[in-house]
Each structure stands twice: as structure tokens, then as C-alpha cells.
MIKEZA-446312 format. One record per residue: z, x, y of N, C-alpha, C in turn; residue in three letters. Coordinates in steps of 0.001 Angstrom, whole numbers, plus 500000, padded with zeros to 6 digits. Example, Ala and Ser with C-alpha at 12.3 -4.5 7.8 and 13.67 -1.06 7.14 Angstrom:
# residues 2
507800513190494310507800512300495500507800513200496700ALA507080512850497750507140513670498940507870512900500030SER
***
This chain:
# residues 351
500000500829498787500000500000500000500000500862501261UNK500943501974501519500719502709502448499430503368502670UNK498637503940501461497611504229502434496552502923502919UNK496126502158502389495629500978503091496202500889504624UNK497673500421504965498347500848506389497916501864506896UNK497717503181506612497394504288507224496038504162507497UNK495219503559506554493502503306507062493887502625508245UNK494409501487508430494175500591509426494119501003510349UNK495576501762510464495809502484511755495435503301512390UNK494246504412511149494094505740511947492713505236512179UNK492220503998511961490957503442512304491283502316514134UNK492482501544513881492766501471515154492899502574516360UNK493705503833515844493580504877516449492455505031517213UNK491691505775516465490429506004516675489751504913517677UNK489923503585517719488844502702518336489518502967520636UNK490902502880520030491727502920521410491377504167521578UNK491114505333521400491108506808521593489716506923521994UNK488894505934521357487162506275521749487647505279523380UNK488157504466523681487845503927524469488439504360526291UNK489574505777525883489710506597526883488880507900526757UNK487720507722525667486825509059525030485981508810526411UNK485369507521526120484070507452526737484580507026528496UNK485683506875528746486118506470530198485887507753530733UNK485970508642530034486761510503530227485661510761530334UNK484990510888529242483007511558529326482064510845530536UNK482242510146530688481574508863532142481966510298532901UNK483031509957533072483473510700534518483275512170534346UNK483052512783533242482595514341533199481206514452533309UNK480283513839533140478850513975533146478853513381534817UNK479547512883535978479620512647537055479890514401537562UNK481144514858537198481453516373537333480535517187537136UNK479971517038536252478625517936535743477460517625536085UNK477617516891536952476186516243537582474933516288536541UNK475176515551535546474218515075534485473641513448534600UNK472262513200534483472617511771534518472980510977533153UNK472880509675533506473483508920532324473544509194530954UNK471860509153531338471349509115529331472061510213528789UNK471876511572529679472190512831529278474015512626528966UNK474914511714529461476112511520528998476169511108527931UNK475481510452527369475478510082526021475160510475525146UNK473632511581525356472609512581524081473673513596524242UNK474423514004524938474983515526525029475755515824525019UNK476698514771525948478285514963526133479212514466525213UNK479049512846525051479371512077524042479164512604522890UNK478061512799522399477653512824520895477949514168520227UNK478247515171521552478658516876520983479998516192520880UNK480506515546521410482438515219521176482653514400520297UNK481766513046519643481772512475518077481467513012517259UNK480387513775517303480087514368515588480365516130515861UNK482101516251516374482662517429515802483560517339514895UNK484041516477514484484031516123513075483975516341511569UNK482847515653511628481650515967510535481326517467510761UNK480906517845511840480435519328512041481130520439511902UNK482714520191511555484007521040511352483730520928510041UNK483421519522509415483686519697507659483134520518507200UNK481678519713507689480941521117507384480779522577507506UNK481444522888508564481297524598508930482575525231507831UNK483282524413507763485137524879507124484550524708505509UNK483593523741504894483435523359503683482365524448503067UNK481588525150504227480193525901503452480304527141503989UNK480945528028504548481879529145505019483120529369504491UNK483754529166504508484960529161503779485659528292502596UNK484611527909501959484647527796500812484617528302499950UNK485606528295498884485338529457497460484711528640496285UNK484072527426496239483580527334495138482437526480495048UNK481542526061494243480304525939494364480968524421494741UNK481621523350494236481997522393494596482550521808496285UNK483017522707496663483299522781498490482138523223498913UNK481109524111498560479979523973499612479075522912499332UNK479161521966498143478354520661497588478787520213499170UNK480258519781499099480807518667499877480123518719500989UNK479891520229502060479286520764502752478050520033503052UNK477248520197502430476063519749502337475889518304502144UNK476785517752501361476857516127501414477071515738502678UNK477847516300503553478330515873504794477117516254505715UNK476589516938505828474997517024506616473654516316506255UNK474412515689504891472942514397504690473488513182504877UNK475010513034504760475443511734504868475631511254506247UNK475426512030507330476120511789508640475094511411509391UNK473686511792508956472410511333509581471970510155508880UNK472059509206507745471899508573507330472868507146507701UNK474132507597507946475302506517508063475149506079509704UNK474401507245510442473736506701512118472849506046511670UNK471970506422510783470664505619511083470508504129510578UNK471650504072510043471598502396509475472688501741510115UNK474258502178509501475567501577510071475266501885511103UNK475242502292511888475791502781513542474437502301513991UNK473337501983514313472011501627514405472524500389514373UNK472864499743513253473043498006513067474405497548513323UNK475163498533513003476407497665514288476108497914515712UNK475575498475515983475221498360517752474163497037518402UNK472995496408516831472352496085517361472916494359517301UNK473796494319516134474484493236515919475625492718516995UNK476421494039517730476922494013518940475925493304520125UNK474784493750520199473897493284520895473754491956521295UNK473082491457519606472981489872519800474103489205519609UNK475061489775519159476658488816519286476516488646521176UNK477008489801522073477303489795523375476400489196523697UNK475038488908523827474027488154524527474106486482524130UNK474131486570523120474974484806522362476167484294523270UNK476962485092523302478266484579524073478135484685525321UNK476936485194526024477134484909526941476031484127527449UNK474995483690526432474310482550526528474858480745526370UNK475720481397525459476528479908525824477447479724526287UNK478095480649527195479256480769528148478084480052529503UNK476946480596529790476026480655530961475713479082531048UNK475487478478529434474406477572529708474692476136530284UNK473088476326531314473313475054531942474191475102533469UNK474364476770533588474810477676534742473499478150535710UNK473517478074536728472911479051537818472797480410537432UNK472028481610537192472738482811536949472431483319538121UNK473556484120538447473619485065539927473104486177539589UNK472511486944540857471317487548540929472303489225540354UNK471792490008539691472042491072538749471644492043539228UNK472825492860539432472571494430539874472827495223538757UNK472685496478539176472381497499538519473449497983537505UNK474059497156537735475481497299536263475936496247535903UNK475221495085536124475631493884535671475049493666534331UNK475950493464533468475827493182531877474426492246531491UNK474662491276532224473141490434531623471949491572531678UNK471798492322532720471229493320532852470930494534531635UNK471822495090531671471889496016530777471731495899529290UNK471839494198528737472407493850527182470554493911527017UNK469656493775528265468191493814527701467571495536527676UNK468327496437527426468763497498527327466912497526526501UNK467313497431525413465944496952524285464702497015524521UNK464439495750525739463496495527526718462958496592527855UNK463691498039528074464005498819528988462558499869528769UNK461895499863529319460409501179529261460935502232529074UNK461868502826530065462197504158529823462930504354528626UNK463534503280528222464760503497527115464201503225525934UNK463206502557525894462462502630524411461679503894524228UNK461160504170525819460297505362525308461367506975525039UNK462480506840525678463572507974525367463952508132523667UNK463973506514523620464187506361522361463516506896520839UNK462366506536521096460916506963520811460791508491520461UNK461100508872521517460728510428521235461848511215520674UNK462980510508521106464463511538520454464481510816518724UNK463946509939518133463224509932517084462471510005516453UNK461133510619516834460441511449516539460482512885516152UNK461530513158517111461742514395517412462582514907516021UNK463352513657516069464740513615514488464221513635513326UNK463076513250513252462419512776511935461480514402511813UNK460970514541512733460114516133512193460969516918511492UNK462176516985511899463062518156511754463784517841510417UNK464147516559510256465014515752509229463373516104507932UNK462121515985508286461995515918506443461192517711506733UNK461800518352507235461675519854506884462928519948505923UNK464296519934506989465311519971506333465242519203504794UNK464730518193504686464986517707503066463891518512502198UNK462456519111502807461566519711502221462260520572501892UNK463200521408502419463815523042501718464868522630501352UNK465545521689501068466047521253500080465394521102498687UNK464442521356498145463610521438497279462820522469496538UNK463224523008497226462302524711496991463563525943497121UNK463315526984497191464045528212496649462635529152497212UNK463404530299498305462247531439498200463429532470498807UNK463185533875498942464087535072499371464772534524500906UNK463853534242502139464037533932503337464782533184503687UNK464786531779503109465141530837503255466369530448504216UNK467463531114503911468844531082504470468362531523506007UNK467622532079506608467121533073507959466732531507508939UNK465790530621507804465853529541508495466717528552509196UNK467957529245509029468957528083509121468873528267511254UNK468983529557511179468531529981512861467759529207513902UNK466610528824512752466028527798513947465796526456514015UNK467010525742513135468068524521513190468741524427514520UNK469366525822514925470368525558515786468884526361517576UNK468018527105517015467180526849518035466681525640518494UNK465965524812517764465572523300517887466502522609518566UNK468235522522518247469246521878519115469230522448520454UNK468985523700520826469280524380521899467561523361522503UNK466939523804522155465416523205523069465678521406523499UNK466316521186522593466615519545522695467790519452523577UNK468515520382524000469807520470524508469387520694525949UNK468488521826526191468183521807527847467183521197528128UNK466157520363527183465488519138527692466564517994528145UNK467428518254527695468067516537527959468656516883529184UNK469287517800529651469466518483530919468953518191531993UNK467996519017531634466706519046532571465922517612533124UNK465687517110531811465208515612531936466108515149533046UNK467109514490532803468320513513532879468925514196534449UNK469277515220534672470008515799535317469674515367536653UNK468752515042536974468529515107538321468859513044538894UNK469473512652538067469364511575538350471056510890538781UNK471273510283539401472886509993539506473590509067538401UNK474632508806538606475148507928537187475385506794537007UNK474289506090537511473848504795537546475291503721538357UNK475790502560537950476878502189538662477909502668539296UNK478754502305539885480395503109540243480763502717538538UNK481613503904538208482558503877537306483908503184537244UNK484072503113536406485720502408536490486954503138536392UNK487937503058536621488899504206537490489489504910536083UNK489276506387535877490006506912534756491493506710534609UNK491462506115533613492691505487532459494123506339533278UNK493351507919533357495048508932533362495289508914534365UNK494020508318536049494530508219536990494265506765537503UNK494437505866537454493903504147537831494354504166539177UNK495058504984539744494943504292541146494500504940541882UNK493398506182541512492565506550542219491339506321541975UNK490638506376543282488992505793542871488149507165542635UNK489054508156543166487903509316542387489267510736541926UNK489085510366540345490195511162539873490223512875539979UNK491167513463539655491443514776539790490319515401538215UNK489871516599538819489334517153537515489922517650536505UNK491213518346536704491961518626535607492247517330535187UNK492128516200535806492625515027534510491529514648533866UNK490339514559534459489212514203533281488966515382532207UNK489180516925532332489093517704531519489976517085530390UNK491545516740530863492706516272530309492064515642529317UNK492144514302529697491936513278529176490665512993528179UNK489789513977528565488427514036527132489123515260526498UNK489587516197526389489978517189525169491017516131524613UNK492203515419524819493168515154524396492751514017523128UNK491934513347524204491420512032523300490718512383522274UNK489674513094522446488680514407521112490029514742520285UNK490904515264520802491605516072519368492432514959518676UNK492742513689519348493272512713518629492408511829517820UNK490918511751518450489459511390517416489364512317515834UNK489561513412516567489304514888515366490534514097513985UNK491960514276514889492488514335513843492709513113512725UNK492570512208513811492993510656513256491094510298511969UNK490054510860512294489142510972511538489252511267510215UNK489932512476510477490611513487509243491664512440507922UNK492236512351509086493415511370508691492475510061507286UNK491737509438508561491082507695507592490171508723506785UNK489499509763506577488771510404505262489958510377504324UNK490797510957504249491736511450503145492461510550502538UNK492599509354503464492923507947503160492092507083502073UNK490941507449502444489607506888501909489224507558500600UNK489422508433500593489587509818499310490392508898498506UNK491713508662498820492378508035497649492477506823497478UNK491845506203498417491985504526498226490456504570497201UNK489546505222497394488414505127495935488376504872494418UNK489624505668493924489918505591492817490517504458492651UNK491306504283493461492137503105493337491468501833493218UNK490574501804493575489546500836493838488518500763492965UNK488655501976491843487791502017490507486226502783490971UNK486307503706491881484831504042492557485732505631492358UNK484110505881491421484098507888491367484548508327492624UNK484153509906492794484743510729493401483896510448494166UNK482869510933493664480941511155493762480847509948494891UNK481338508655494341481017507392495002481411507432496122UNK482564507457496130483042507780497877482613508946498644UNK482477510047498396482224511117498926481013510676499848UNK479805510252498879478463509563499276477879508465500305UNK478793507820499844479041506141499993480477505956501457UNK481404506347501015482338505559501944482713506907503167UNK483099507666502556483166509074503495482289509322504591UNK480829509042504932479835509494505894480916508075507009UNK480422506828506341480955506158507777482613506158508121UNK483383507323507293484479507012508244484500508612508882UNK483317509278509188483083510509509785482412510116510710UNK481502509401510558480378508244511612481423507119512601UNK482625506883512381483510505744512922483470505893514396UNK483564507612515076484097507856516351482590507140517056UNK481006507947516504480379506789517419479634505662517018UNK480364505179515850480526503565515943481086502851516643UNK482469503280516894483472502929517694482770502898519062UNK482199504087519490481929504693521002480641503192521483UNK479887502758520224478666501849520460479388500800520568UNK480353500253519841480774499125519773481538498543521514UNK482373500056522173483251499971523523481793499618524525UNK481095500671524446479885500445525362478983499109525478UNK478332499083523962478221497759524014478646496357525160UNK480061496656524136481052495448525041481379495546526448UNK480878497077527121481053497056528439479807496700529163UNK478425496610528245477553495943529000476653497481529221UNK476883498682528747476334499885529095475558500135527427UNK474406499304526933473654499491526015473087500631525716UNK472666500886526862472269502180527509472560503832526633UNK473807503465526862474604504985526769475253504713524865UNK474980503680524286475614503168523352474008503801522633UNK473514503471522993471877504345522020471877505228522146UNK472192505967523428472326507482523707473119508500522622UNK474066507706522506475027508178521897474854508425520278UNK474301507394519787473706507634518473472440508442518364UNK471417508592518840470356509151519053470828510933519495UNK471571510902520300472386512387520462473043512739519450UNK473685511934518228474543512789517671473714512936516476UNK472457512198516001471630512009514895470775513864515183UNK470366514176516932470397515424516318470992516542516364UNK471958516117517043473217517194516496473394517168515069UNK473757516001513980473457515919512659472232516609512040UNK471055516534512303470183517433511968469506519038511781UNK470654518982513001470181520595513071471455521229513166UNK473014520866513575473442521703513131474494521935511964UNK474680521202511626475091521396510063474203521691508747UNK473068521177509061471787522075508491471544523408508641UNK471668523957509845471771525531509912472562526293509205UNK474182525222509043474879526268508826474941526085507114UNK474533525013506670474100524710505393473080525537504447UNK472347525759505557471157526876504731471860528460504774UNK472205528525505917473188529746505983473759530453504812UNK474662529490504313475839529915503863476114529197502214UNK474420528360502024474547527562500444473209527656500142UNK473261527495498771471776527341498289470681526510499013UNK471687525730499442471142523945499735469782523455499343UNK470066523421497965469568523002497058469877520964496598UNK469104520071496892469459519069496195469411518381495166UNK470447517477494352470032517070493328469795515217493827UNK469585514549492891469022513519492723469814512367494372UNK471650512584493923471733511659495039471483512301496358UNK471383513567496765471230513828497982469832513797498597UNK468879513625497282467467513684497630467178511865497932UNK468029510744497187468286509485497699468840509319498863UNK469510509794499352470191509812500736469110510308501748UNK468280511529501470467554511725502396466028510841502376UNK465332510281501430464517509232501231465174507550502241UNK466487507292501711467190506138502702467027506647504417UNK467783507915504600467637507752505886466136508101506610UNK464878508869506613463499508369506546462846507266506289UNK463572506262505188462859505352505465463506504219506894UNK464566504390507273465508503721508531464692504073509673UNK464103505479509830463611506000510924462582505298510913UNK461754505655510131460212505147510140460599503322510594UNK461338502764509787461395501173510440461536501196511726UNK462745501655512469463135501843513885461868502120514897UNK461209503145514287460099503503514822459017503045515080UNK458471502001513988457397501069513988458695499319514570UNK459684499521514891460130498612515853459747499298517345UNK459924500221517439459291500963518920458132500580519193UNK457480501411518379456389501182518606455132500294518889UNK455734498862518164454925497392517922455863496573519017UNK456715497110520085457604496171520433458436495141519802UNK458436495167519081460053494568518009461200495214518570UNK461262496026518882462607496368519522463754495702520207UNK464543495100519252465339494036519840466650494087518968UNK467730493331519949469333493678519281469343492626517415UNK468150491171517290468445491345515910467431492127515010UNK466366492729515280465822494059514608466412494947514510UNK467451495320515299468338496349514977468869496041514148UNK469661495263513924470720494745513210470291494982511843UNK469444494822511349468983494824510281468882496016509416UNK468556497351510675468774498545510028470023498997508902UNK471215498374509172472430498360508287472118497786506676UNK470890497454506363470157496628505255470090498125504513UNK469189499327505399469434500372504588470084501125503812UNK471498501034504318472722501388503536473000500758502183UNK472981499413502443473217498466501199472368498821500415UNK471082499258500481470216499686499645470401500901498790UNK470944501899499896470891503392499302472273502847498301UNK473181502291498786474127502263497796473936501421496309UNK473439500238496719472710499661495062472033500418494367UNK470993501269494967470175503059493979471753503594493974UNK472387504265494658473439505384494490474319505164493081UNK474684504320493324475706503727491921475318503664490539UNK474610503085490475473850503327489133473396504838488873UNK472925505575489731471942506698489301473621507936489308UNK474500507696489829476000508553489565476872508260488398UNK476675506762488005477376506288486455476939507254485873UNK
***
């Protein structure tokens, strides 16, 4: 029974902790004079998926046995896959929930005229030129790189490991495009007053430094925490090792920006709630892949080569939603269909 309690909590944790995460990061990409999007591809998504990106560096480096650098490597296929469906379809299901409620809160209302941070506004996020086409290309961009990475997963040659170098080059080129892009632009609405200082309208910088490391290391740990929870509530629950590791482990490593889509969402900033997944999908790609080839065979067998087939085929849908204009909060939603899938193949093919 206690650990069930301890899930709850270090998953409540986590949701209250993302929600002084992203108050904190707002106001640091203001400091850093970055614009929006770039708060979300860069700032946000380097501070959710460190994480996952610790497991991995601690699991395939300092690991002594062929079984800890598996885990390693599970965690760099599972973390791009559990964005591209869960976190993809709870954001888009957030979507059409908030636009519902506030279609029938509205109806049969006047609607007043909508500025530039007004929620009716923003929930057509979807509808947005620039934001489909941002969208567009920071998945494109994910998908070139994502079926190299699963291609050398397949093969064996002397070099191989050398490649892991320009995993973390590719992040760096994607890192001062988003910069560069984004940077010159301001940060769209006034913000809302940071949590550590509310009664000022423009807080001290040592408190926004404050207040995003503090909240990160209480994300970090409380993450840690609902994995190990989840570790033993599996068995208990009659599900292999294998099963959870695969299966339940990616989304409670994926939770911080689930969580982060779900706050944004609900604040009406759609915007930065795609950003955020789309930023950390290639941080997932390239750098735990680098350090994967680095430091392991990374070699796959059957379920990791299913995991990487599930999350390619999520992209490619998303993508031909871009592309054909389908792009909408219940087309999103649907992406979460992928998961259910990989897991009906997963189970059977691990018995």
C-alpha cells in the first residue's frame, strides 16, 4: 500500500513543482532575452528531460554490467517514443477538453475581442502558420536523426562508437538555430508574477535563478522517486521486469513534460506546451544516443527495434497531420493510440 501512496504523491509532487518550473523558466527566457518558442525548445525541455538524460549517462558510463547499459539504452528509445504518443496526446486531448469548456461556458455569449494572450486565442494554437510550420520542421528534423539512430542500432562496424559525437553536434546546430531563430523576438504577453516573489511585477534575478534550479532538483528527484515506485509496483501487479522497464518506466521519466503540457495548456499558452515536447524529443534523440553509442554496443534486440518502429510510425502520422492540415487538438489526441499499440506487440513478443 505504501508504495501506491508514494506514487501518488511523488506524481502530485512533480505536477505542483512543474507548475513553479514553468512560472521560473517564463521569466528566465525574459532574462535571457530568448523569445517564446525558444523557452520552450531550449529552456524548458533541457530542464524536463534531465532526468531521463542522468539515467542514461549514470546507466551506460558507469555501469558494470551488460544489463545496466541495456537499461541505458532502453531509456534513449523509450523517452522519444513516450513524447511522441503520451505527451503528444495528452496535450492534444488537453486541447479539445479546454476549448469544449469553454465553448459551453461561452455559448450563446458575445465573445470579447482577444488579445494577444487571451486563451480563446492561443487554444487555436493548431491553426497557428508559424506554429505548424515550427512544428513541421523540428519534426522533420527528429525523424532524420531518430531512423539513423535506429539504423546503427542494427549493424556493428570498428567506428561506430566515434559516431556518437555527432549526436551531440546535431543538438548543438539545433540549439543555436533555436536561438538565433527565436531570440530576437519579445515574450509575447506580460507574465504572471513569480510564485517566490508575487508582489513584485518584475522579480529579482537571483530569485528566478532560485526558483528554476530548486524546482528542477525537486522534478529530478521526485521523478526518481515515482520510477522506483513503479519498479516495484510491476511485479506486484504481475508485469515482468522487461514490462515495466519498456512499458511503464518511459512515461514516468516523460511525467515532468507531461505535466509542463498539461499547466500550459490550462494556462491557455498552447504555444509553449508544443514547444516543450518538440524540444525535449530532440534532446531525446541526440543526446542520450551519443552517449549510448559511446559507451555500449547499442546494439538492438527485438523490443527495442518495436519501440523504435512505434515511435516513426507517431511521427510520420503527426507529420502527414501537418502537412494535409489536420492539425488539430482531436488529431492529436489520437497520437496516444500509438502507445496502446506498441504495448499490445510488446507483451506478447517479451512472454
Amino acid at each position: 500500500m505504501i508504495h501506491f501512496v508514494l506514487l501518488i504523491a511523488c506524481a502530485a509532487v512533480i505536477y505542483f513543482s512543474c507548475e513553479w518550473f514553468v512560472n521560473a523558466v517564463e521569466w528566465l527566457g525574459r532574462r535571457l532575452k530568448v523569445g517564446p518558442m525558444a523557452v520552450g525548445t531550449i529552456l524548458a525541455a533541457f530542464g524536463t528531460a534531465l532526468p531521463e538524460s542522468v539515467v542514461t549517462f549514470v546507466a551506460v558510463v558507469f555501469g558494470t554490467g551488460e544489463e545496466q547499459k541495456d537499461i541505458g539504452v532502453g531509456a534513449a528509445m523509450g523517452g522519444p517514443l513516450a513524447l511522441a504518443t503520451v505527451a503528444y496526446g495528452v496535450t492534444g486531448w488537453m486541447m479539445w477538453t479546454r476549448r469544449r469548456n469553454r465553448a459551453l461556458a461561452t455559448a450563446g455569449a458575445p465573445q470579447p475581442g482577444a488579445s494577444a494572450g487571451d486563451p480563446a486565442l492561443v487554444d487555436r494554437a493548431s491553426d497557428d502558420v508559424g506554429v505548424t510550420r515550427k512544428l513541421t520542421r523540428d519534426q522533420t528534423w527528429f525523424m532524420a536523426i531518430f531512423v539513423v539512430k535506429v539504423a546503427l542500432g542494427l549493424v556493428a562496424f570498428a567506428f561506430k562508437p566515434w559516431l556518437g559525437l555527432l549526436f551531440f553536434a546535431a543538438y548543438a546546430v539545433y540549439f543555436w538555430r533555436e536561438i538565433r531563430a527565436d531570440g530576437d523576438h519579445d515574450n509575447g504577453p506580460d507574465l504572471e508574477p513569480l510564485l517566490l516573489q508575487r508582489r513584485r511585477e518584475t522579480p529579482a534575478t537571483w530569485a528566478v535563478i532560485v526558483q528554476t534550479l530548486v524546482t528542477l532538483a525537486i522534478i529530478f528527484l521526485a521523478s526518481h522517486t515515482f520510477v522506483g515506485q513503479l519498479d516495484t509496483i510491476g511485479p506486484m501487479l504481475g508485469l515482468s521486469a522487461a514490462v515495466t522497464a519498456l512499458l511503464l518506466s518511459p512515461i514516468a521519466t516523460e511525467l515532468p513534460e507531461i505535466m509542463n503540457a498539461i499547466i500550459w495548456v490550462r494556462q491557455g499558452k498552447t504555444r509553449l506546451a508544443l514547444a516543450n515536447i518538440s524540444g525535449a524529443m530532440m534532446i531525446q534523440a541526440t543526446v542520450p544516443s551519443g552517449l549510448g553509442l559511446l559507451f555500449t554496443p547499442w546494439r538492438f534486440n527485438s523490443p527495442l527495434l518495436l519501440s523504435g518502429i512505434a515511435t516513426m510510425v507517431a511521427i510520420i502520422y503527426l507529420l502527414v497531420l501537418l502537412k494535409t492540415g489536420r492539425f488539430n487538438a482531436k488529431t492529436l489526441s489520437f497520437a496516444a493510440v500509438f502507445y496502446l499499440i506498441f504495448a499490445a506487440c510488446l507483451i506478447p513478443l517479451l512472454a
